[in-house]
C-alpha positions as CSV (number, residue, x, y, z in Angstrom):
1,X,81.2,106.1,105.4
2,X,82.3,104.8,101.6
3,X,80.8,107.0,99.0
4,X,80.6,104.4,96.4
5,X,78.3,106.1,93.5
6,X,75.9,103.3,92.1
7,X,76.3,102.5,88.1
8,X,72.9,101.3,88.0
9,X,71.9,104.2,85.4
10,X,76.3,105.1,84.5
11,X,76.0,101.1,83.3
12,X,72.9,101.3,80.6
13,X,74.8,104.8,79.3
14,X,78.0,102.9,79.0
15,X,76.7,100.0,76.9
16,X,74.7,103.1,75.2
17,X,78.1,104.8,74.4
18,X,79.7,102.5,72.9
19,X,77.8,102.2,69.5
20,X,80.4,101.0,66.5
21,X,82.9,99.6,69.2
22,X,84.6,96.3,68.4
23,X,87.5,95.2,70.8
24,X,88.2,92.3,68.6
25,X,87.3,89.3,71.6
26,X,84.6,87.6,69.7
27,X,83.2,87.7,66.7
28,X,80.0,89.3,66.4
29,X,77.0,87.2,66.4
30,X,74.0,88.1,64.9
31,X,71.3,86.1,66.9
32,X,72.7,87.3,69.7
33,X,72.6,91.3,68.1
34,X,68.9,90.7,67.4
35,X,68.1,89.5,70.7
36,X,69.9,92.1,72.6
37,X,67.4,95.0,71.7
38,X,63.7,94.7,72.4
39,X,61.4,97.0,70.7
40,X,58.1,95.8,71.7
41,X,57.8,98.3,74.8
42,X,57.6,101.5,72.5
43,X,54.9,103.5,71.8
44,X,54.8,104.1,67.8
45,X,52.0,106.4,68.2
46,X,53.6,108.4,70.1
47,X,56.3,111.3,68.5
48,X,59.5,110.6,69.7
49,X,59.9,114.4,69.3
50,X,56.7,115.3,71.3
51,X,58.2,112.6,74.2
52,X,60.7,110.3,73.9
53,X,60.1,108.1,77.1
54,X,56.3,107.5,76.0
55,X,57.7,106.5,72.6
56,X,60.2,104.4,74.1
57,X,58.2,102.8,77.4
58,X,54.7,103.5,76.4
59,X,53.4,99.7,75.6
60,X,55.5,98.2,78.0
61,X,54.2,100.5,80.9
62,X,50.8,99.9,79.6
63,X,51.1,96.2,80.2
64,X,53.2,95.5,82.8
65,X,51.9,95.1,86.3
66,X,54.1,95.2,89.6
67,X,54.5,91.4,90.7
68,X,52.7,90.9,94.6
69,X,56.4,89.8,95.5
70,X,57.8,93.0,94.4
71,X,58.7,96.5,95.2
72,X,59.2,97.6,91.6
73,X,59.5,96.0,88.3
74,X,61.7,96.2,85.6
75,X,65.3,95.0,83.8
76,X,67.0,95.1,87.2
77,X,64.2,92.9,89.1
78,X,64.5,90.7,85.8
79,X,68.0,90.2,86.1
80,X,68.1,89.5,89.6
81,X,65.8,86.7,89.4
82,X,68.2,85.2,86.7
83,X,70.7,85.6,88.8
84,X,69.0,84.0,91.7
85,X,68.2,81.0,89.8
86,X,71.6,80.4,88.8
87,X,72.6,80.3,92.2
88,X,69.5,78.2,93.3
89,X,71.0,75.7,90.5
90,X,74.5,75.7,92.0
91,X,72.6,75.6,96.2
92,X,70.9,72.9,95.1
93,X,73.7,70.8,93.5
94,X,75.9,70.9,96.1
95,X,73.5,70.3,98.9
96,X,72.4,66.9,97.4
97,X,76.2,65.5,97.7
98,X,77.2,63.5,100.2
99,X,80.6,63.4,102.1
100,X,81.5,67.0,101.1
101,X,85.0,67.8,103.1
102,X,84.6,69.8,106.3
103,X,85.6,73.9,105.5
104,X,85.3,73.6,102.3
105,X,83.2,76.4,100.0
106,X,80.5,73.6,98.9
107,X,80.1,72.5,102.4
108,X,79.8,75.9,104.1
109,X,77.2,77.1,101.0
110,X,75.0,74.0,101.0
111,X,75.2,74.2,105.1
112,X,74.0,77.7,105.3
113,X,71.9,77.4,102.0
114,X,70.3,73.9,104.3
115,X,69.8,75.8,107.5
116,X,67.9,78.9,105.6
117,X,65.5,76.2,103.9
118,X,64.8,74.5,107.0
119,X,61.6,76.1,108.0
120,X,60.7,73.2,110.8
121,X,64.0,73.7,112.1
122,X,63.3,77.6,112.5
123,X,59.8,76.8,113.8
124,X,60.9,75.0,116.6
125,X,63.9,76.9,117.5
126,X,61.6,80.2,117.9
127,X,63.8,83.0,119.9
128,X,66.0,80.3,121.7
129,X,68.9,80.8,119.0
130,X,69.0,84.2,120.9
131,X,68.3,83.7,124.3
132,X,72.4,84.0,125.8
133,X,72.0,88.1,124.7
134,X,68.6,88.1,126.0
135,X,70.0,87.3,128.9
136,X,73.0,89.5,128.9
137,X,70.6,92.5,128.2
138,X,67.8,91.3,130.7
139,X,71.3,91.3,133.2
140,X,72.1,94.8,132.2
141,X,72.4,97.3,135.6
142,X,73.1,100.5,134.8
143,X,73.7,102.4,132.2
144,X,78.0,101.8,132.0
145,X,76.8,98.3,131.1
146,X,74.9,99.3,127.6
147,X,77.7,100.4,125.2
148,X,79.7,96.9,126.6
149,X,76.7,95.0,125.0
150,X,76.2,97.1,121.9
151,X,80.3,96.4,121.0
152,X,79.5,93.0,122.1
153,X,76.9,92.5,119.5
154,X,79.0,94.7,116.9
155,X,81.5,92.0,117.3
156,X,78.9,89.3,115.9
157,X,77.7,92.6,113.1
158,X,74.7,93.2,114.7
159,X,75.5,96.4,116.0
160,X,72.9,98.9,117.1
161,X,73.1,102.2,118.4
162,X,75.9,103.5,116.0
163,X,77.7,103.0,113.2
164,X,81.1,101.7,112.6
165,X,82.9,100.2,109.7
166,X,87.0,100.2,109.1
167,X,87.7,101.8,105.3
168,X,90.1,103.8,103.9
169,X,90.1,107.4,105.2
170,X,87.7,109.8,103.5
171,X,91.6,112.4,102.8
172,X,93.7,109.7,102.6
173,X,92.9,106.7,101.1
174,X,96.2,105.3,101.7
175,X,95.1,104.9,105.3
176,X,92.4,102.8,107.2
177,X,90.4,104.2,109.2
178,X,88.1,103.7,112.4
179,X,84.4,105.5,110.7
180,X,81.9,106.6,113.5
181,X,78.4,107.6,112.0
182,X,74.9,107.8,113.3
183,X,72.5,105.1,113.2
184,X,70.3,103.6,115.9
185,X,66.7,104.3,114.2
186,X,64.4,101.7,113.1
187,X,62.7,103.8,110.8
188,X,64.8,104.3,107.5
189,X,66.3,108.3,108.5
190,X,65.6,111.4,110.4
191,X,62.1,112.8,108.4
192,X,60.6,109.2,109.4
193,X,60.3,110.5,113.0
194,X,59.7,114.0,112.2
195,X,57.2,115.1,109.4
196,X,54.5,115.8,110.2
197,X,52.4,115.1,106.8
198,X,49.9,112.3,107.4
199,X,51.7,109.9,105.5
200,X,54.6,110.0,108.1
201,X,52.1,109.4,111.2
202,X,50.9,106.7,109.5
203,X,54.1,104.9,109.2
204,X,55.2,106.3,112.9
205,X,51.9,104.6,114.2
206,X,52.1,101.2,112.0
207,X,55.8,101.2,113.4
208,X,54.9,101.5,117.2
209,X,52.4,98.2,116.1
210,X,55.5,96.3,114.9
211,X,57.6,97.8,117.8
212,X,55.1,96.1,120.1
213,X,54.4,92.8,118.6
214,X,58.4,92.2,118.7
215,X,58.5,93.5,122.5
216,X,55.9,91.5,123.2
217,X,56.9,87.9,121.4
218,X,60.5,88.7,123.1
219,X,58.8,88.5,126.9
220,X,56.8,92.2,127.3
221,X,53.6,91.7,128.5
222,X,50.7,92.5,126.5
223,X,49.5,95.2,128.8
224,X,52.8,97.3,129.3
225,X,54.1,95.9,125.7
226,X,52.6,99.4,123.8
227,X,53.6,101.5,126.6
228,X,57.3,100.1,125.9
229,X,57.5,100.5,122.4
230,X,56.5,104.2,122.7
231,X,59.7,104.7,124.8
232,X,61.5,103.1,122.8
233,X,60.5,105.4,119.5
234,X,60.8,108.1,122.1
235,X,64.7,106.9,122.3
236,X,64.9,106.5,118.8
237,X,63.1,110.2,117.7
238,X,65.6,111.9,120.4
239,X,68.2,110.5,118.6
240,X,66.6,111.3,115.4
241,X,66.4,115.1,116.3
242,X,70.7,114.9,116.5
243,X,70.8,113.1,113.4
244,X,71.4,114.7,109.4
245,X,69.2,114.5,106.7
246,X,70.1,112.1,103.8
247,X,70.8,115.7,101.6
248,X,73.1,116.5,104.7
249,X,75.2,113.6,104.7
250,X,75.9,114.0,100.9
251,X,78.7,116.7,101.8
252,X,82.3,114.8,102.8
253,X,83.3,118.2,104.2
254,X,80.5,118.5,106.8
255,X,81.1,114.8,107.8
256,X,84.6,114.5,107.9
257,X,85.9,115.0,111.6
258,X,89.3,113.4,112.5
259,X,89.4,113.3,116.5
260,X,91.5,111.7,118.7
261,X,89.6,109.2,121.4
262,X,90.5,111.7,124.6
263,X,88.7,114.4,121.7
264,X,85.6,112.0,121.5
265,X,85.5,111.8,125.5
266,X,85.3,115.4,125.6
267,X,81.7,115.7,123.7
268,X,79.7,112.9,124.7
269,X,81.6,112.1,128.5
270,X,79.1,109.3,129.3
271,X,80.8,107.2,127.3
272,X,84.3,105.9,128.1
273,X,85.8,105.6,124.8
274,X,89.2,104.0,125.9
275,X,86.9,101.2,127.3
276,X,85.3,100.8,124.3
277,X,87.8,101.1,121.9
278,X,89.5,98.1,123.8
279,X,86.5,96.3,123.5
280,X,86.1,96.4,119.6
281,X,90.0,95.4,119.2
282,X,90.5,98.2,117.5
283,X,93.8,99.3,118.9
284,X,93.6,102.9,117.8
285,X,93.4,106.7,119.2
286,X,91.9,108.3,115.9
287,X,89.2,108.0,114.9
288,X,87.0,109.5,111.7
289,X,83.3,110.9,113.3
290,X,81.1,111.6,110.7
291,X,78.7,113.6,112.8
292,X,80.0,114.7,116.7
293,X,76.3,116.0,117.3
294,X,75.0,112.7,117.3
295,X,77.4,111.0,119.5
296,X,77.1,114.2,122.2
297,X,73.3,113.2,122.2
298,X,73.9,109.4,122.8
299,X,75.8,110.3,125.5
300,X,73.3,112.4,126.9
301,X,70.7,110.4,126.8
302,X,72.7,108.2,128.1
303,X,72.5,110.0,131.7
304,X,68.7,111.0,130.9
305,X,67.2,107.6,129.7
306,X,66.6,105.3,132.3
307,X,68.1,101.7,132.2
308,X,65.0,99.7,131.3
309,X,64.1,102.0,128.4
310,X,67.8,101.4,127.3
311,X,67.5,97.4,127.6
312,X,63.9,97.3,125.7
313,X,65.5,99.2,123.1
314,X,68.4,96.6,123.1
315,X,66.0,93.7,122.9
316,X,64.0,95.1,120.2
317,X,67.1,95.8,117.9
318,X,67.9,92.2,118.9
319,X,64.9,90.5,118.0
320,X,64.0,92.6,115.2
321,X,67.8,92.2,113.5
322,X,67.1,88.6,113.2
323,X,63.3,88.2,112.9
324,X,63.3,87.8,108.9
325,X,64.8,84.5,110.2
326,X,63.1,83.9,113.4
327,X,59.8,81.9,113.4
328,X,56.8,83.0,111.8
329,X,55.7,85.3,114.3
330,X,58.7,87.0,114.6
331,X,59.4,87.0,110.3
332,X,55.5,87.7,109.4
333,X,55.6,90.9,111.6
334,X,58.8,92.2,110.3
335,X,58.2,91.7,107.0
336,X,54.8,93.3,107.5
337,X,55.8,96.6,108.5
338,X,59.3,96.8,106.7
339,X,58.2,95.2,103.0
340,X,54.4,96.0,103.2
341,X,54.2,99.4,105.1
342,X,57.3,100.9,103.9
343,X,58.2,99.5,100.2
344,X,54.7,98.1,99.1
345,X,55.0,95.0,98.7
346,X,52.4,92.5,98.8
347,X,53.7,89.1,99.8
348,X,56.8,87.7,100.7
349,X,59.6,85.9,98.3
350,X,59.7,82.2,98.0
351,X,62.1,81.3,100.9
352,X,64.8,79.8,97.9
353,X,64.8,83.1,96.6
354,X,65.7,84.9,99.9
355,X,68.1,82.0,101.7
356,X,69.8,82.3,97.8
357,X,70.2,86.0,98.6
358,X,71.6,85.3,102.0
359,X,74.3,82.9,101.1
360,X,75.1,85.6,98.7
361,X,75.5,88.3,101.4
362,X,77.0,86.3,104.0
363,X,79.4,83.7,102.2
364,X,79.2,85.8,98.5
365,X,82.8,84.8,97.9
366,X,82.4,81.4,98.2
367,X,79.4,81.1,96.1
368,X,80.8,83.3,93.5
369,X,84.2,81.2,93.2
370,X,81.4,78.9,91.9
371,X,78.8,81.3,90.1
372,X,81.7,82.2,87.9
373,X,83.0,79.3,87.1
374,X,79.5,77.9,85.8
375,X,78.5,81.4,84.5
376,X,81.4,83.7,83.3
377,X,84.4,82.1,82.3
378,X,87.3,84.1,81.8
379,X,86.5,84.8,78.2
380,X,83.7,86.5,79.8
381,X,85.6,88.8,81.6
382,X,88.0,89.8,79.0
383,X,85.6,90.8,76.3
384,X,83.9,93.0,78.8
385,X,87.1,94.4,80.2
386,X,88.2,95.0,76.3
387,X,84.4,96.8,75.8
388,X,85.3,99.3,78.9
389,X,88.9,100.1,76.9
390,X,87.0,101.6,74.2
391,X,84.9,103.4,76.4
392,X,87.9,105.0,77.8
393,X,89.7,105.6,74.1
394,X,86.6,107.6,73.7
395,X,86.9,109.6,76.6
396,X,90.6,110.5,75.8
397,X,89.2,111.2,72.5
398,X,86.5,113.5,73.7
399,X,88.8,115.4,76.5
400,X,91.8,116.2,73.9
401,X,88.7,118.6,71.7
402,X,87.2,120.0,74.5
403,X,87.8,123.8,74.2
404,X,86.6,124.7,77.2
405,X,89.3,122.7,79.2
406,X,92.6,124.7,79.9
407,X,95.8,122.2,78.8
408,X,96.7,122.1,82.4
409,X,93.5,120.5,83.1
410,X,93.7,117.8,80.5
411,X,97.0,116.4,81.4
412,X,95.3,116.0,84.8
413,X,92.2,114.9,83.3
414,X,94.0,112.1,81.1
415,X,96.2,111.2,84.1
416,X,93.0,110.2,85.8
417,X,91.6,108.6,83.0
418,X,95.3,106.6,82.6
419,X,94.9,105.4,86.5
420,X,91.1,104.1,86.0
421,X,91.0,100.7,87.5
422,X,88.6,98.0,86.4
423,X,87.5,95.6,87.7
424,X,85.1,93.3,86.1
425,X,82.9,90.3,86.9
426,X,85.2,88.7,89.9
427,X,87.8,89.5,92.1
428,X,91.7,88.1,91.8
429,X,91.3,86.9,94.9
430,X,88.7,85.3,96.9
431,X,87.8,85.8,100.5
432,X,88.9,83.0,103.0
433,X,86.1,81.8,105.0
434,X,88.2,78.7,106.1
435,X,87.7,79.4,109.5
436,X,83.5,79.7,109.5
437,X,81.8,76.8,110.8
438,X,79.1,76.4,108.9
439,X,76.2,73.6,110.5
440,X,73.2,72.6,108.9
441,X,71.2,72.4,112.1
442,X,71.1,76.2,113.0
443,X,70.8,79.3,111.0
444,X,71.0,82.0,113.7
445,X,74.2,80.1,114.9
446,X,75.6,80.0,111.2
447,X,74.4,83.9,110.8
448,X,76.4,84.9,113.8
449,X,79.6,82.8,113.1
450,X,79.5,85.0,109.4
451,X,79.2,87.9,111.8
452,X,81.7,87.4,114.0
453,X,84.4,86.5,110.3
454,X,82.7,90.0,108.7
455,X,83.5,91.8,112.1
456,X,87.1,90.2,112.0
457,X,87.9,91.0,108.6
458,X,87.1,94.4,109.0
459,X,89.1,95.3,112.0
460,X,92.6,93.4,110.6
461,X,92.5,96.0,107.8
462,X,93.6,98.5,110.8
463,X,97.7,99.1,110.5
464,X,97.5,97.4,107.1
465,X,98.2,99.1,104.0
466,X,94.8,99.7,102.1
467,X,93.9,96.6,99.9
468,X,93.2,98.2,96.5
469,X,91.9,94.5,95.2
470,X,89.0,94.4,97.5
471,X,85.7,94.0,95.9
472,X,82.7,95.2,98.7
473,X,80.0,93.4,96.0
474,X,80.4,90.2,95.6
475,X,80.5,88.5,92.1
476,X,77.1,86.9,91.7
477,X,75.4,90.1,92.7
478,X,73.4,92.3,90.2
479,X,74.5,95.6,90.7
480,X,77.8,97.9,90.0
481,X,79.5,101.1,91.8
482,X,82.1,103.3,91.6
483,X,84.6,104.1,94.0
484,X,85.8,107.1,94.3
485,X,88.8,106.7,97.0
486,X,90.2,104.0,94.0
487,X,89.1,105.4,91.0
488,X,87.6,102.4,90.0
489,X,84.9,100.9,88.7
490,X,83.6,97.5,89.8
491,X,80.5,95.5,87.7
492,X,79.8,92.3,89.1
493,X,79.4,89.1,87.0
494,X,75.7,89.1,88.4
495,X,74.6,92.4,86.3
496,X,76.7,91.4,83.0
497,X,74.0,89.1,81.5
498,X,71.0,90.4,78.9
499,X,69.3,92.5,78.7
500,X,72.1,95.0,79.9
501,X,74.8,92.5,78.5
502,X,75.4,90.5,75.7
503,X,78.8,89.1,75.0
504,X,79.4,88.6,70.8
505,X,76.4,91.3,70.1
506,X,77.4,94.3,68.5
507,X,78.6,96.5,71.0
């Protein structure tokens, strides 16, 4: 489980910190200074001493309304529009060429870009796109045979049930791991299932609605479709009940079990590890289990459950994985429960904006190879990497007068500070997607050829030495993290554009 800490608020404080900086990379430029801070949201009538974020936000929360496409509203949502556009610009470019060469980045982009647009396309295909793991779960005997399909989706990273990712190991990050963590809900955590304020029932009984409407547009009938999809939460809660609360997963300690495979056999012996193991490719007999409680209830309920319960629950996960790409039945009723119901918003996203924001999750480094050389040249990159410098001259600054820190701790202190590594707007190297094949005609197809190269990648980190270059946001994306297993701090070329950056301001 990484425990990447999000800079979203570390990133406006940096920027904030460095008042008086100047790292010498470009002149200062005073249109751009005056642009770079908007006043018009304050609240002059308010004291800055009686309340400083009504002084500073009073206006603009006054005026500003929550767009119907939205969850929220504010300089992230701003940025990430800009950002989406940019790559809309470059989509759009390289889908109108002709005779683009076979594997290359422009093709693979503009063919998944192309295949996301193509509403008819998806219209028509409805669930066929799906049906070969329909079948394999409408085959499904007994209950040996559901794990075998839940690795056999994993392998195309639509995994259900549990959770798995390959990453460095939690005490040594010299190592890569095999991570085991819960997962299987369709609700967001544990309290979803649980609580029992009215709020919660009204979300448990909107979700058994969308629960239905998927079993049923995936071959339940009408009359045993409800009946089905309270099973199925049934499934879901029981696992639930063995899961932690989001507080409770915050401690490493508590979550870090190192076990050997005969060790995972032991708790939950419905499952046949070895087997499985196999299965994923993962050629290991350690494994890290974040929590042991939830596996001994899979395996449990594995015995109790019976089989048809088991492959509804499979076909729902399914069908509901890939319904914001399905046909309109299938994407209106997901993104009715999951945007309306649980995040408020009103109405869905132009399609650009969200087969923009898939290209970006699924082929990010092939797009951003292209984002940044439209968007943030390398000049780019090195004025911001020479604005984080100062940041860090500060800080050694800072730690040298602290007088509550022992000498000791200092040297340690500015030995951390000495091996701080950044990494700024895009990676060294670029992902190699050369072996995706990316067609036009069919999105689900093209989704679950990325799947099966994400899955890949993953797994051929194991018996590798950790790569300390990887990037896990990709470059057009507006957001930043830092990592504490590197000690590093990563801000896409996505989030480094006004408001939050402007390159030859004063810093």
């Amino acid at each position: 489980m990484k425990s990447f800490l999000s800079l979203v608020v570390i990133f406006g404080l940096l920027l904030a910190g460095l008042s008086g900086c100047d790292n010498g990379s470009k002149k200062y430029n005073e249109q751009a200074a005056q642009q770079a801070l908007d006043l018009s949201g304050r609240d002059t009538t308010v004291s800055p001493a009686d309340s400083f974020f009504e002084y500073a936000n009073g206006s603009w929360l006054e005026n500003t309304e929550i767009p119907a496409s939205k969850t929220g509203w504010g300089s992230f949502y701003v940025v990430r529009d800009k950002a989406l556009q940019k790559m809309k610009t470059i989509l759009d470019s390289v889908s109108r060429e002709d005779n683009l060469q076979e594997g290359s980045i422009e093709q693979q982009i503009a063919g998944l870009y192309q295949s996301a647009m193509d509403s008819m396309a998806v219209e028509k295909a409805g669930l066929k796109p799906l049906q070969e793991s329909l079948d394999h779960i409408a085959a499904i005997q007994s209950s040996d045979e559901i794990l075998p399909e839940v690795v056999r989706e994993y392998k195309k990273s639509n995994g259900t049930l549990f959770s798995f990712h390959v990453g460095p190991d939690d005490k040594n990050s010299r190592i890569e791991r095999v991570h085991l963590d819960q997962g299987g809900l369709g609700l967001p955590n544990r309290g979803y299932y649980l609580k029992d304020d009215s709020r919660s029932k009204n979300i448990r009984s909107a979700y058994k609605d969308y629960v239905t409407r998927i079993l049923t547009l995936s071959g339940s009938k009408e009359a045993s479709a409800p009946e089905e999809a309270s099973q199925v939460i049934d499934l879901e809660t029981k696992l639930a009940e063995a899961s932690k609360t989001p507080v409770e997963l915050r401690d490493p300690e508590a979550n870090y079990h190192l076990m050997a495979i005969n060790e995972l056999n032991e708790i939950s012996p419905q499952i046949d590890w070895q087997k499985i193991v196999q299965q994923m490719e993962l050629g290991v007999d350690t494994v890290q289990v974040g929590q042991p409680k939830f596996y001994k209830r899979v395996s449990a309920l594995l015995e109790s459950k019976p089989v048809d319960v088991w492959k509804d629950y499979l076909r729902y996960h399914l069908v509901s994985g890939y319904a914001p790409w399905l046909s309109s039945p299938f994407a209106e009723a997901h993104f009715s429960f999951y945007n309306k119901v649980l995040n408020g918003q009103q109405q869905p996203e132009p399609r650009w904006k969200r087969a923009s924001n898939l290209v970006n999750r699924e082929l990010g480094d092939a797009l951003g190879q292209l984002y940044v050389e439209r968007y943030f040249p390398p000049e780019a990159k090195e004025y911001m990497v020479g604005l984080v410098e100062n940041l860090q001259e500060t800080y050694r600054g800072r730690i040298k007068k602290l007088d509550w820190m022992s000498d000791s701790t200092k040297i340690k202190a500015l030995a951390k500070l000495d091996a701080f590594v950044k990494k700024i707007g895009y990676p060294d190297e670029w992902k190699d997607y050369s072996s995706v094949d990316i067609d036009s005609s069919s999105l689900v197809a093209n989704l679950r050829q990325t799947g099966r190269w994400q899955y890949q990648y993953m797994i051929d980190k194991l018996g590798k030495p950790v790569d300390r270059s990887e990037w896990f946001m990709t470059a057009p994306t507006v957001n930043a993290y830092y990592n504490p297993s590197f000690n590093e701090i990563v801000f896409p070329a996505g989030i480094l554009q006004p408001p939050f950056y402007y390159q030859g301001a004063d810093d």
